[in-house]
mmCIF file of the C-alpha atoms, coordinates in Angstrom:
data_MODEL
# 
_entry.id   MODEL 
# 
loop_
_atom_site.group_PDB 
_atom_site.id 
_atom_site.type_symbol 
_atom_site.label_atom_id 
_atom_site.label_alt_id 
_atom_site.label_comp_id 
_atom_site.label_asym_id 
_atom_site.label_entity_id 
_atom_site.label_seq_id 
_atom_site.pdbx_PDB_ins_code 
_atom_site.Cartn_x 
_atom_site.Cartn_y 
_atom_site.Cartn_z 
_atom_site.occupancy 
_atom_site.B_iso_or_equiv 
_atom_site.pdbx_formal_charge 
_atom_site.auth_seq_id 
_atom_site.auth_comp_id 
_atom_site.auth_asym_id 
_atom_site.auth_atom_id 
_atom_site.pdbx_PDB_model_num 
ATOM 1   C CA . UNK A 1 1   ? 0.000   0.000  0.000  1.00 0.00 ? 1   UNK A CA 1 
ATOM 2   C CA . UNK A 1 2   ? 1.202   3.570  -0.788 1.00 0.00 ? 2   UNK A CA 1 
ATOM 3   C CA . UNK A 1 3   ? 2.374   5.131  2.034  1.00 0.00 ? 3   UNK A CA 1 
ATOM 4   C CA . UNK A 1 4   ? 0.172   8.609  1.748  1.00 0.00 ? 4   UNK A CA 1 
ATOM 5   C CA . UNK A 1 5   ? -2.684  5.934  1.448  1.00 0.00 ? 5   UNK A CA 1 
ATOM 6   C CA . UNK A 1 6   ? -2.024  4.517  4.496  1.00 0.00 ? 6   UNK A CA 1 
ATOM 7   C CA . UNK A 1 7   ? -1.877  7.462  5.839  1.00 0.00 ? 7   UNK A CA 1 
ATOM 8   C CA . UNK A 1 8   ? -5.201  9.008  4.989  1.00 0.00 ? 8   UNK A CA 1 
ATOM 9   C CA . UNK A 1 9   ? -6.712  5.828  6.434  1.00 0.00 ? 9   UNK A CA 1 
ATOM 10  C CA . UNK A 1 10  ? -4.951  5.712  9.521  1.00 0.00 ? 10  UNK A CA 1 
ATOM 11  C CA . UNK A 1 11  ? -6.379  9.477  9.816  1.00 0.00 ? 11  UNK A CA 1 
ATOM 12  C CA . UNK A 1 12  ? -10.064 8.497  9.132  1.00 0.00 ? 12  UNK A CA 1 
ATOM 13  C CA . UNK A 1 13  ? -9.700  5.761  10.977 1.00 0.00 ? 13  UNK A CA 1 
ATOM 14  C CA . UNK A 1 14  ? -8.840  8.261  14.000 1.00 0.00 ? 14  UNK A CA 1 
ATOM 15  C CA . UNK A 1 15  ? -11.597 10.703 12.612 1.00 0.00 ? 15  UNK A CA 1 
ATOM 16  C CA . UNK A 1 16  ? -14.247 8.285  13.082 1.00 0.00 ? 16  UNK A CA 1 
ATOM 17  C CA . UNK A 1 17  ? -13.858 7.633  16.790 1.00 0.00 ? 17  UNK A CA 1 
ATOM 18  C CA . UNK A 1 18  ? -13.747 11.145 17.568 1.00 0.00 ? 18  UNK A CA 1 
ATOM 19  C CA . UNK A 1 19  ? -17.044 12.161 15.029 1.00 0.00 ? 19  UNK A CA 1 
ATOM 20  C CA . UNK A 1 20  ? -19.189 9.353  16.220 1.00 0.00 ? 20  UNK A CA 1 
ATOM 21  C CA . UNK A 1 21  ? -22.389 11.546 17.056 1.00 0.00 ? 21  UNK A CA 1 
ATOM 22  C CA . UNK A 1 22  ? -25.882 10.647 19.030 1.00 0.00 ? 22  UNK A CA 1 
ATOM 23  C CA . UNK A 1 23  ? -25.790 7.457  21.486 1.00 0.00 ? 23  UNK A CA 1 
ATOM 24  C CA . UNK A 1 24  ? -21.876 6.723  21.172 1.00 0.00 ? 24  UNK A CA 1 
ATOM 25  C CA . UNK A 1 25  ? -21.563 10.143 22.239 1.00 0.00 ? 25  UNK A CA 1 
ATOM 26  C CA . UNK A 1 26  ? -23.692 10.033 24.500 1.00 0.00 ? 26  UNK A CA 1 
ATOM 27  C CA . UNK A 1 27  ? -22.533 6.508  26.413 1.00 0.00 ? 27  UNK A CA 1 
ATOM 28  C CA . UNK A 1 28  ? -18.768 7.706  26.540 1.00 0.00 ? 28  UNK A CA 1 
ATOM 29  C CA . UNK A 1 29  ? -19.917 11.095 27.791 1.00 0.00 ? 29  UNK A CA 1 
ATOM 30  C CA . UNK A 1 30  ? -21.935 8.747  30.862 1.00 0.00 ? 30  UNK A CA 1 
ATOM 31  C CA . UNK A 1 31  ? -19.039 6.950  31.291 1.00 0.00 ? 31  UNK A CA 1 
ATOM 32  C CA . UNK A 1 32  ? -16.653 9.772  31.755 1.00 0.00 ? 32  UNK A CA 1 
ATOM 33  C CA . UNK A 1 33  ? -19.169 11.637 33.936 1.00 0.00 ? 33  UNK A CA 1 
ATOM 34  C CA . UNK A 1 34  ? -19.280 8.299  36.417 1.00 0.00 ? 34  UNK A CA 1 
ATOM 35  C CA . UNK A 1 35  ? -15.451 8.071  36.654 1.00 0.00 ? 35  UNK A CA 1 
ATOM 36  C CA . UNK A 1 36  ? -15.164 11.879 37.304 1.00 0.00 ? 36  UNK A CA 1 
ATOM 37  C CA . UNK A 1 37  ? -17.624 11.834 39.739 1.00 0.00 ? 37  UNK A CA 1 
ATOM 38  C CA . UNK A 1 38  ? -16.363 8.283  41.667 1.00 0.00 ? 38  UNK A CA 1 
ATOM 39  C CA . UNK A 1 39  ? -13.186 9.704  41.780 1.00 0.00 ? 39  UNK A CA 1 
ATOM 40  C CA . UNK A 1 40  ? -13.320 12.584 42.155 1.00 0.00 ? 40  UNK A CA 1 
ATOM 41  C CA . UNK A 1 41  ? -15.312 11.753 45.744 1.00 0.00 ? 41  UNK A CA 1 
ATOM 42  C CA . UNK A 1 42  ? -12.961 9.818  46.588 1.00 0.00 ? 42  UNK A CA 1 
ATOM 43  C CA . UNK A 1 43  ? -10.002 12.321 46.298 1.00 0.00 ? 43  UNK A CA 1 
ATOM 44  C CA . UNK A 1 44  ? -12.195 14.279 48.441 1.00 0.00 ? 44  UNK A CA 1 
ATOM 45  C CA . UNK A 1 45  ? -12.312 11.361 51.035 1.00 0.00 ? 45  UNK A CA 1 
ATOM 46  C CA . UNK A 1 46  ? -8.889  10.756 50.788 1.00 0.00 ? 46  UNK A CA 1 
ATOM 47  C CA . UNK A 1 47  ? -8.393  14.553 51.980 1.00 0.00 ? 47  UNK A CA 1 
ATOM 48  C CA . UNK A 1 48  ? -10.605 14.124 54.626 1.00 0.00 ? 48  UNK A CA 1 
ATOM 49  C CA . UNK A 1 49  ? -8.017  11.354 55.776 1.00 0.00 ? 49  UNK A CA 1 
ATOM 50  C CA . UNK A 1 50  ? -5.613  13.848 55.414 1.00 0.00 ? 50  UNK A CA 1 
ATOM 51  C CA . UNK A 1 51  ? -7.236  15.939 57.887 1.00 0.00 ? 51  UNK A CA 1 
ATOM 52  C CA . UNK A 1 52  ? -7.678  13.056 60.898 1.00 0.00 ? 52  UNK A CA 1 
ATOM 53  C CA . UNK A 1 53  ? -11.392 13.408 59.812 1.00 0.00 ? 53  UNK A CA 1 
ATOM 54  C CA . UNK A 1 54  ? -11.785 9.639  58.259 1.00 0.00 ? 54  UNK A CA 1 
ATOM 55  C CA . UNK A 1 55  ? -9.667  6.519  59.834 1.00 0.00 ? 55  UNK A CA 1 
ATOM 56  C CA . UNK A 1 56  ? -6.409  5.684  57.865 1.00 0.00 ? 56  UNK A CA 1 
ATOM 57  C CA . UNK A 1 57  ? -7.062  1.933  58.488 1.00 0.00 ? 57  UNK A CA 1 
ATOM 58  C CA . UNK A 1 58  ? -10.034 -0.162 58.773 1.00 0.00 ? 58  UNK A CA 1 
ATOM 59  C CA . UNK A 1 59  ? -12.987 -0.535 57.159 1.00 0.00 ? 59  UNK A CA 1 
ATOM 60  C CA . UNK A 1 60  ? -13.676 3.095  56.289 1.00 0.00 ? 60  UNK A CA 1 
ATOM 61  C CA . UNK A 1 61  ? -10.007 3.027  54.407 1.00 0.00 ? 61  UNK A CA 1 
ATOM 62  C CA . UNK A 1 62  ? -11.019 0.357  52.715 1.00 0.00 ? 62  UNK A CA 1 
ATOM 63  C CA . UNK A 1 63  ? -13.905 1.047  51.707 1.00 0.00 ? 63  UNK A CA 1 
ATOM 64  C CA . UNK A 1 64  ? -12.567 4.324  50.346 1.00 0.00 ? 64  UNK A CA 1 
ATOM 65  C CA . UNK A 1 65  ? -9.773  2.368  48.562 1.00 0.00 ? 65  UNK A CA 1 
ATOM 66  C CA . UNK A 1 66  ? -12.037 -0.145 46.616 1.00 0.00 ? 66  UNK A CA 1 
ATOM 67  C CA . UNK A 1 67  ? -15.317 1.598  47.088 1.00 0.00 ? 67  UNK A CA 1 
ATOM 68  C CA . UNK A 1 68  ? -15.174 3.861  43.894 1.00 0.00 ? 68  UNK A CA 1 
ATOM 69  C CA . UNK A 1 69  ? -13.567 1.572  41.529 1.00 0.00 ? 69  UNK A CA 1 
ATOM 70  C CA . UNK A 1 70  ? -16.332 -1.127 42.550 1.00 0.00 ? 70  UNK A CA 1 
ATOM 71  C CA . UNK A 1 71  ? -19.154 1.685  42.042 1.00 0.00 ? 71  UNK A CA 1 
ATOM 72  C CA . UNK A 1 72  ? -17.916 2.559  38.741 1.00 0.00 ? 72  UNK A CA 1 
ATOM 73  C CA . UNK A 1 73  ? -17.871 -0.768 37.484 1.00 0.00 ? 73  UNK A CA 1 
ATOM 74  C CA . UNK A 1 74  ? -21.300 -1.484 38.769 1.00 0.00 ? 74  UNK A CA 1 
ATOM 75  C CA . UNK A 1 75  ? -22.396 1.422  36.638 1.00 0.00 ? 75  UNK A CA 1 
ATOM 76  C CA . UNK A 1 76  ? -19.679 1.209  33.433 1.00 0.00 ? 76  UNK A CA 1 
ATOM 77  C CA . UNK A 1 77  ? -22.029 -2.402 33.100 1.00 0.00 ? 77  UNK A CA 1 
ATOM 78  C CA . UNK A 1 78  ? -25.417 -0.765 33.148 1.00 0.00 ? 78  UNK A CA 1 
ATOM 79  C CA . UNK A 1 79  ? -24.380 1.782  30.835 1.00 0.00 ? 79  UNK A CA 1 
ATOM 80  C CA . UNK A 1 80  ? -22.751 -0.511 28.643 1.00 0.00 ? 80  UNK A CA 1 
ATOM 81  C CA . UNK A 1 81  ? -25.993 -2.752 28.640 1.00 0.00 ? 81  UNK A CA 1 
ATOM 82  C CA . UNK A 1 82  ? -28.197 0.252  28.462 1.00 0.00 ? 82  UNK A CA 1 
ATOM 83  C CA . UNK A 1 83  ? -26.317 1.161  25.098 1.00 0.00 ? 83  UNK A CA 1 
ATOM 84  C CA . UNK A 1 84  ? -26.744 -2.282 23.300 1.00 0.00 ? 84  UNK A CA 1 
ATOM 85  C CA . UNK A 1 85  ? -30.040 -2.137 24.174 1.00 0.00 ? 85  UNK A CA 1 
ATOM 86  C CA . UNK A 1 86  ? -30.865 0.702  22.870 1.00 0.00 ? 86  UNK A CA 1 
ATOM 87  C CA . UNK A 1 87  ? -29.201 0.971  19.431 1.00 0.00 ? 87  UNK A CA 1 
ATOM 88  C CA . UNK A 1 88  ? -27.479 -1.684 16.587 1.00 0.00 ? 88  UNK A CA 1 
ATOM 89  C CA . UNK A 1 89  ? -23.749 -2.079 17.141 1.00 0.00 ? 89  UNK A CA 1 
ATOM 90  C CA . UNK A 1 90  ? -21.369 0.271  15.956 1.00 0.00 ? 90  UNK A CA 1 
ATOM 91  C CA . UNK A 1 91  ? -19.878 -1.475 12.554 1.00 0.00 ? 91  UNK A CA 1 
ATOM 92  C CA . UNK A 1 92  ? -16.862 -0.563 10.468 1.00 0.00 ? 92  UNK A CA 1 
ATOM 93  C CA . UNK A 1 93  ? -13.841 1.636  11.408 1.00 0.00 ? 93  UNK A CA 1 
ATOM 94  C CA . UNK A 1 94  ? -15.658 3.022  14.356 1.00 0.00 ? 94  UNK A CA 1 
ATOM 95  C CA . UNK A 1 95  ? -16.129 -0.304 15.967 1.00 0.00 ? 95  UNK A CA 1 
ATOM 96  C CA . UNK A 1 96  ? -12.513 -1.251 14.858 1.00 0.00 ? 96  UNK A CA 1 
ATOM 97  C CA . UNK A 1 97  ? -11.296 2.167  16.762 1.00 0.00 ? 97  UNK A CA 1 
ATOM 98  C CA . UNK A 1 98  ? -13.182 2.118  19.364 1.00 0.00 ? 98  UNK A CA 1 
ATOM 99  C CA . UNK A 1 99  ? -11.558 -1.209 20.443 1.00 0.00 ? 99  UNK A CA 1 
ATOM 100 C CA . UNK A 1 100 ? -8.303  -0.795 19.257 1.00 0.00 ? 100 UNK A CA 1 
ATOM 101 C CA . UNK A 1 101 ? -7.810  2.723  21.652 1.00 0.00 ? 101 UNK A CA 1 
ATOM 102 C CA . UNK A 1 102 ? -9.726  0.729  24.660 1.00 0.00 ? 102 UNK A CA 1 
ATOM 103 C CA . UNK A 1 103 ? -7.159  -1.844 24.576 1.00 0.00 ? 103 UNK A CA 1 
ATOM 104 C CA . UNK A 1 104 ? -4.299  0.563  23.915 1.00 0.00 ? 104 UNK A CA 1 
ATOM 105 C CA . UNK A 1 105 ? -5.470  2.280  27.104 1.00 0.00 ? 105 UNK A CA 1 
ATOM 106 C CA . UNK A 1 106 ? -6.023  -0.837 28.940 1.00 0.00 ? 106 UNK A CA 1 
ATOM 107 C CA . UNK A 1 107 ? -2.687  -2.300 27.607 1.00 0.00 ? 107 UNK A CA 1 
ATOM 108 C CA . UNK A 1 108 ? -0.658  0.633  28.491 1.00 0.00 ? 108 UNK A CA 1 
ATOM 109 C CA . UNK A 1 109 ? -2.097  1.191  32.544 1.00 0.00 ? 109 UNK A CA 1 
ATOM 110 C CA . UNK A 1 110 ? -1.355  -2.529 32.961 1.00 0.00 ? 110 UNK A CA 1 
ATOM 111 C CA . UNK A 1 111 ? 1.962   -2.325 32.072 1.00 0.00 ? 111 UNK A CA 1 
ATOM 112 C CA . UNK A 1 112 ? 2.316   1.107  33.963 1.00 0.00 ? 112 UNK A CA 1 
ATOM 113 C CA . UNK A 1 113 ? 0.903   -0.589 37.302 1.00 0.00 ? 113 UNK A CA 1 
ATOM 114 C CA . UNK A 1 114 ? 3.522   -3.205 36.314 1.00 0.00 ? 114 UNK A CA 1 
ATOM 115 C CA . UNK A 1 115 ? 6.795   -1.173 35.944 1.00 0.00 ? 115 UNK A CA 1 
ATOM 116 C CA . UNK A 1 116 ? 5.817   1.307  38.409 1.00 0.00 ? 116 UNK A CA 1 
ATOM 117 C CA . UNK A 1 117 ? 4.493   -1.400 41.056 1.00 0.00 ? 117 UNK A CA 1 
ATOM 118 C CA . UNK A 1 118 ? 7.648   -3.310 40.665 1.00 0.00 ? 118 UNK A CA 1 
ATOM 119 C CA . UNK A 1 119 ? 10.027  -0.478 41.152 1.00 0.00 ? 119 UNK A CA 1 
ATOM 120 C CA . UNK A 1 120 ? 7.970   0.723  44.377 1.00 0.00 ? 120 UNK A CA 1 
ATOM 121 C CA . UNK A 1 121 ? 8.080   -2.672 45.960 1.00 0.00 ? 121 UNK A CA 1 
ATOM 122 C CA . UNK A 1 122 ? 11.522  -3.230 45.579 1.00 0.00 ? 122 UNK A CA 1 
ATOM 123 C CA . UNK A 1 123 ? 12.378  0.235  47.161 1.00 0.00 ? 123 UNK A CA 1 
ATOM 124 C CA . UNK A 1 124 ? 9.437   -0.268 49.802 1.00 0.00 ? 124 UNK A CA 1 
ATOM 125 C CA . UNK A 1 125 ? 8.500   2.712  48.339 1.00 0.00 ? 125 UNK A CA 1 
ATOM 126 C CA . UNK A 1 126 ? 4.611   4.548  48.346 1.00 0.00 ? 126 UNK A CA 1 
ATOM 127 C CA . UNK A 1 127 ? 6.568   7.871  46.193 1.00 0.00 ? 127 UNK A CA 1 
ATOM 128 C CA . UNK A 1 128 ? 7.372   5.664  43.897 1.00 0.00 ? 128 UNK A CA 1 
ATOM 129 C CA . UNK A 1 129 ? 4.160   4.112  43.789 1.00 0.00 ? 129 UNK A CA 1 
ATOM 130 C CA . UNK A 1 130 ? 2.560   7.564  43.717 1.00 0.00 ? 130 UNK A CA 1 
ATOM 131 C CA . UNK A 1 131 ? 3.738   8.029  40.277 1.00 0.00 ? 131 UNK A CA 1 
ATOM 132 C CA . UNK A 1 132 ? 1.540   5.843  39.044 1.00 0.00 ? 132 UNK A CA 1 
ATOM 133 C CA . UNK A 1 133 ? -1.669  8.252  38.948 1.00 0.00 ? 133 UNK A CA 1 
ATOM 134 C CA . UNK A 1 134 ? 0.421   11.129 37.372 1.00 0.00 ? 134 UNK A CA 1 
ATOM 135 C CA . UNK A 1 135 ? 1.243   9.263  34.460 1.00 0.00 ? 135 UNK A CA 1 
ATOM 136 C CA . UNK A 1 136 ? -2.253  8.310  33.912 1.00 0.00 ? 136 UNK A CA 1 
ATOM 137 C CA . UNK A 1 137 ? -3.230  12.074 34.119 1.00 0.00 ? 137 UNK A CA 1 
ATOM 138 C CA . UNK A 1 138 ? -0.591  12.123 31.022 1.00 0.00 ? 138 UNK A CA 1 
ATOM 139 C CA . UNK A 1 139 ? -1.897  9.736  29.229 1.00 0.00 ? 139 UNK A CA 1 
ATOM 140 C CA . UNK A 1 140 ? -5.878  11.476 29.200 1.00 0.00 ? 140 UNK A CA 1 
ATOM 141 C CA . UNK A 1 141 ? -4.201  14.664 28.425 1.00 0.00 ? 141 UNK A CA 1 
ATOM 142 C CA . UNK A 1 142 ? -2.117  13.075 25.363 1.00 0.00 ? 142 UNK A CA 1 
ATOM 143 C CA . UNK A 1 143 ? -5.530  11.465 24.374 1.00 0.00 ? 143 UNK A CA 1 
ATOM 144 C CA . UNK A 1 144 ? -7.751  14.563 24.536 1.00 0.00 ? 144 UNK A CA 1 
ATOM 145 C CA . UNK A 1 145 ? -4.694  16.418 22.565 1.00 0.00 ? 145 UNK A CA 1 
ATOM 146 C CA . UNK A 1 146 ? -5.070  14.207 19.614 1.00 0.00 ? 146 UNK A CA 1 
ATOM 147 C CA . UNK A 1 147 ? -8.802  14.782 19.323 1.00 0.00 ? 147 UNK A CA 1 
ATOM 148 C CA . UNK A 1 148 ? -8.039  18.460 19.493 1.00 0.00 ? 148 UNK A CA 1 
ATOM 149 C CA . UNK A 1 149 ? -5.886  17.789 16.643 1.00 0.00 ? 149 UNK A CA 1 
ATOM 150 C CA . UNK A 1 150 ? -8.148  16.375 14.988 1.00 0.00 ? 150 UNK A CA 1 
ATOM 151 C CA . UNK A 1 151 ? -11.180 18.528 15.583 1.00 0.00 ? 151 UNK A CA 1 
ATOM 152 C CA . UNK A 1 152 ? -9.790  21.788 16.234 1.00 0.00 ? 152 UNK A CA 1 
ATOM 153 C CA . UNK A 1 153 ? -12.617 22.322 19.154 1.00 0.00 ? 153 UNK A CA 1 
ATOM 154 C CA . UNK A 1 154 ? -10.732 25.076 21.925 1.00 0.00 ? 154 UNK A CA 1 
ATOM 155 C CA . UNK A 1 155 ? -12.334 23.151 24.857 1.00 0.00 ? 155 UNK A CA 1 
ATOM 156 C CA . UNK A 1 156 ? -10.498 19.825 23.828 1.00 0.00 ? 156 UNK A CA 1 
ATOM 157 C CA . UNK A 1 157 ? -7.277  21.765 23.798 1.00 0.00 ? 157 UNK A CA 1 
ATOM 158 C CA . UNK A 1 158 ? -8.258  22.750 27.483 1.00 0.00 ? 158 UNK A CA 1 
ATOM 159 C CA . UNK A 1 159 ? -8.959  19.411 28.833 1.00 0.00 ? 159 UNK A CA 1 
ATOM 160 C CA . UNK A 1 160 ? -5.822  18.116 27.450 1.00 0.00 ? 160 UNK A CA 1 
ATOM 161 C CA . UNK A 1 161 ? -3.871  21.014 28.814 1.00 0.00 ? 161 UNK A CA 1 
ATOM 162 C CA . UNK A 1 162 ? -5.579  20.865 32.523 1.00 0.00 ? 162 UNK A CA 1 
ATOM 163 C CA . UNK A 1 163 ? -4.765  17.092 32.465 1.00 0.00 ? 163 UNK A CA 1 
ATOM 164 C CA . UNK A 1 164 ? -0.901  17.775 31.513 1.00 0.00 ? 164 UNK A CA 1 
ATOM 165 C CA . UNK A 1 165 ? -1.056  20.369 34.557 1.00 0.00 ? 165 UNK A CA 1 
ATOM 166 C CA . UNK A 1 166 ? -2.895  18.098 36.681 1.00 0.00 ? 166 UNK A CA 1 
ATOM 167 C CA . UNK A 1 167 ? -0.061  15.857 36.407 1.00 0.00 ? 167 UNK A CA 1 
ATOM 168 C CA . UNK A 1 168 ? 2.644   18.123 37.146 1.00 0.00 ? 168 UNK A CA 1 
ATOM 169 C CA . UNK A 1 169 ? 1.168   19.791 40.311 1.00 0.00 ? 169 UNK A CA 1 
ATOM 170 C CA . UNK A 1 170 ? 0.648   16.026 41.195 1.00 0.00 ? 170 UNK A CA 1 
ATOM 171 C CA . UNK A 1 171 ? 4.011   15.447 40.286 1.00 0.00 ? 171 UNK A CA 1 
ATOM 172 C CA . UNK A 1 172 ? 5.039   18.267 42.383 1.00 0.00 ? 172 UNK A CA 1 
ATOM 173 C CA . UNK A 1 173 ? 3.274   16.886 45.758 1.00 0.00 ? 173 UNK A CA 1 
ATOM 174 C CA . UNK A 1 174 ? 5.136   13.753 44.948 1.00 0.00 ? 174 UNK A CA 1 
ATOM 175 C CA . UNK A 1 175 ? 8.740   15.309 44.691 1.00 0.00 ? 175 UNK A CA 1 
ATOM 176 C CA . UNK A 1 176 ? 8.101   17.107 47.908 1.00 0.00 ? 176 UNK A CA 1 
ATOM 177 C CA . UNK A 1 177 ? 5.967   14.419 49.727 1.00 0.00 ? 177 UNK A CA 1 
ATOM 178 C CA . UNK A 1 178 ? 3.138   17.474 49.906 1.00 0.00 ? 178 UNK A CA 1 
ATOM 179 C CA . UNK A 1 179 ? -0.004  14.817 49.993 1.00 0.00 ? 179 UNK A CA 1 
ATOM 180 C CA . UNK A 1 180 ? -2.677  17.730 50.249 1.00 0.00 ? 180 UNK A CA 1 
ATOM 181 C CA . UNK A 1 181 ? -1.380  19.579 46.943 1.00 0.00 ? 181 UNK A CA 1 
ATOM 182 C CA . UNK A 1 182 ? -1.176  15.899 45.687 1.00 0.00 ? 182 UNK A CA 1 
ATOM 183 C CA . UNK A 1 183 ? -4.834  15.282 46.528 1.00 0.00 ? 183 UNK A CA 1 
ATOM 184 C CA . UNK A 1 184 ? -6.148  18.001 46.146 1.00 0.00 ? 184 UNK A CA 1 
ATOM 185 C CA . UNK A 1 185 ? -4.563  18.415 42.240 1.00 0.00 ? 185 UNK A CA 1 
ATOM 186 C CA . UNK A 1 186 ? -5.898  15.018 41.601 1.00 0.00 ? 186 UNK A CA 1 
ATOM 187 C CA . UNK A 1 187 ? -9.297  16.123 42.997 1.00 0.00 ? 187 UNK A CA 1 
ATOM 188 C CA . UNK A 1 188 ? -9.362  18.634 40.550 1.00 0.00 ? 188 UNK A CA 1 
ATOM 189 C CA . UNK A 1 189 ? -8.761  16.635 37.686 1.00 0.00 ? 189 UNK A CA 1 
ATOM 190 C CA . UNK A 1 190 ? -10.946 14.624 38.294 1.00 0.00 ? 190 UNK A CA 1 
ATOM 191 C CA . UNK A 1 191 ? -13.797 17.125 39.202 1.00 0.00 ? 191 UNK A CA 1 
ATOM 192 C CA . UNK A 1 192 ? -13.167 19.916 35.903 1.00 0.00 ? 192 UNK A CA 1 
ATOM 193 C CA . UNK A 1 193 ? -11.363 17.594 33.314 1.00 0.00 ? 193 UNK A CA 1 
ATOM 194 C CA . UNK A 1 194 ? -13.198 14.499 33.608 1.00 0.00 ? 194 UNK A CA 1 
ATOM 195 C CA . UNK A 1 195 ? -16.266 15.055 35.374 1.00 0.00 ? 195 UNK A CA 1 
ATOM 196 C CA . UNK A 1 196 ? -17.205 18.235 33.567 1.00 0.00 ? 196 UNK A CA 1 
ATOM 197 C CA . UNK A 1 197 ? -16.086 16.924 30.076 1.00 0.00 ? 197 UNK A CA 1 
ATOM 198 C CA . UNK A 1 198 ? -18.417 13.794 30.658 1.00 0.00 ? 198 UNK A CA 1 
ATOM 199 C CA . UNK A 1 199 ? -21.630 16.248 31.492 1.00 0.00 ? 199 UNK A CA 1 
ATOM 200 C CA . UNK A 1 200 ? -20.774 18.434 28.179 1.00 0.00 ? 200 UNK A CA 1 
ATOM 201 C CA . UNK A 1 201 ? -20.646 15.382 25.995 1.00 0.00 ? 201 UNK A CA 1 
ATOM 202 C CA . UNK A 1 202 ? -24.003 14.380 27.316 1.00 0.00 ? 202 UNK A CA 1 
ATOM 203 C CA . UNK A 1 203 ? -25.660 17.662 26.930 1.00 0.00 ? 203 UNK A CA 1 
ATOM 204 C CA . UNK A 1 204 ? -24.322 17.663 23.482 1.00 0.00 ? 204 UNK A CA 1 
ATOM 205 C CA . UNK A 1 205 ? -25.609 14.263 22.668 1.00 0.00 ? 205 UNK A CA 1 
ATOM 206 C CA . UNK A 1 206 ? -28.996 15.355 23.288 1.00 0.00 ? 206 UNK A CA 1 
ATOM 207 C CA . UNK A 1 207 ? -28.934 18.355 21.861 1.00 0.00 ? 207 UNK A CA 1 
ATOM 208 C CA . UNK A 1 208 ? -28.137 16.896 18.407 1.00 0.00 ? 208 UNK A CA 1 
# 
C-alpha cells in the first residue's frame, strides 16, 4: 500500500472515533461523567483522611480504597448494557477504533501498574508508587490532545492542557511528599477535566 494511502486511512480511521455523534456520544460522555464523579469523591475522602477526619485503616479506608472503583464498574455495566439495548452495534472503522484505543489504554495502565508497582516494591517505596496516577493524568491529556488535533474544538485543547497540569502539580506533591497539593490536584482533575467533560458530551448528545 502507498504510504500517503495509508496514511489518509490511519487518519479516518482516528476521525471516526472522535465524530461518532448521538448514542456513542452520549454513552462515553456517561461513562466519563461516572469516573469523574467516583473519583473525584474519593479524592475528596482521601483529603478528609488527610485531615484526621476519616480513619487511615479499617474498614472506612477500605472502603474508600475499593469503594469507587467497585461503584464505577457497577455502573460502566449498566451503561454498557443500556447502550446495546438501545441501538445496533457500531460497525466498520468506528467499531474497529473504538476497540483498538480501549485496549491501547487498557494495555498501556497494565503495564504502567507493572513497571511502576515493581520499582515501588523493591524500594518499599509509596513515592514511587505515587507516580503511578500522574502518568495516567498524562496519558488522558495526550488522548484529549489528539482529538483536538483532529477537531480543532478550543475546549479539547483545554482538557488536554488541565490534564498535563494536573499531572505536574501532582508530580510536584510527589517530589516534595506534599499529599494535600497531591490530593487536592488530583481532585481537581478529576472534578473539571473528567467530570465536567463527561456532562458536556451528554448535553451535546442530546442536543443533536
Amino acid at each position: 500500500m502507498n504510504p500517503a494511502d495509508s496514511a489518509r486511512d490511519d487518519l479516518a480511521y482516528m476521525r471516526a472515533l472522535v465524530e461518532t455523534p448521538g448514542a456513542f456520544q452520549r454513552s462515553f460522555g456517561q461513562a466519563y461523567f461516572t469516573a469523574g464523579l467516583c473519583y473525584g469523591l474519593q479524592m475528596i475522602l482521601h483529603a478528609a483522611q488527610a485531615l484526621g477526619w476519616i480513619a487511615e485503616s479499617g474498614l472506612p479506608a477500605l472502603l474508600i480504597g475499593l469503594g469507587p472503583t467497585v461503584v464505577f464498574l457497577v455502573l460502566l455495566v449498566w451503561i454498557i448494557a443500556a447502550d446495546r439495548a438501545t441501538r445496533k452495534p457500531l460497525a466498520g472503522a468506528t467499531a474497529k477504533a473504538i476497540g483498538a484505543v480501549l485496549g491501547a489504554i487498557g494495555i498501556a495502565n497494565l503495564v504502567l501498574v507493572f513497571v511502576v508497582g515493581v520499582v515501588a516494591w523493591r524500594e518499599s517505596s509509596l513515592t514511587v508508587w505515587l507516580i503511578y496516577p500522574c502518568t495516567v493524568m498524562v496519558l488522558q491529556g495526550t488522548a484529549w490532545l489528539v482529538i483536538y488535533a483532529l477537531r480543532r474544538r478550543a475546549w479539547f485543547g483545554v482538557v488536554a492542557l488541565g490534564w498535563f497540569a494536573t499531572a505536574a502539580a501532582m508530580a510536584v506533591g510527589v517530589a516534595y511528599q506534599n499529599f494535600p497539593l497531591f490530593i487536592g490536584a488530583a481532585g481537581v482533575g478529576f472534578l473539571v477535566f473528567m467530570l465536567a467533560p463527561g456532562w458536556i458530551m451528554m448535553r451535546n448528545a442530546r442536543i443533536g
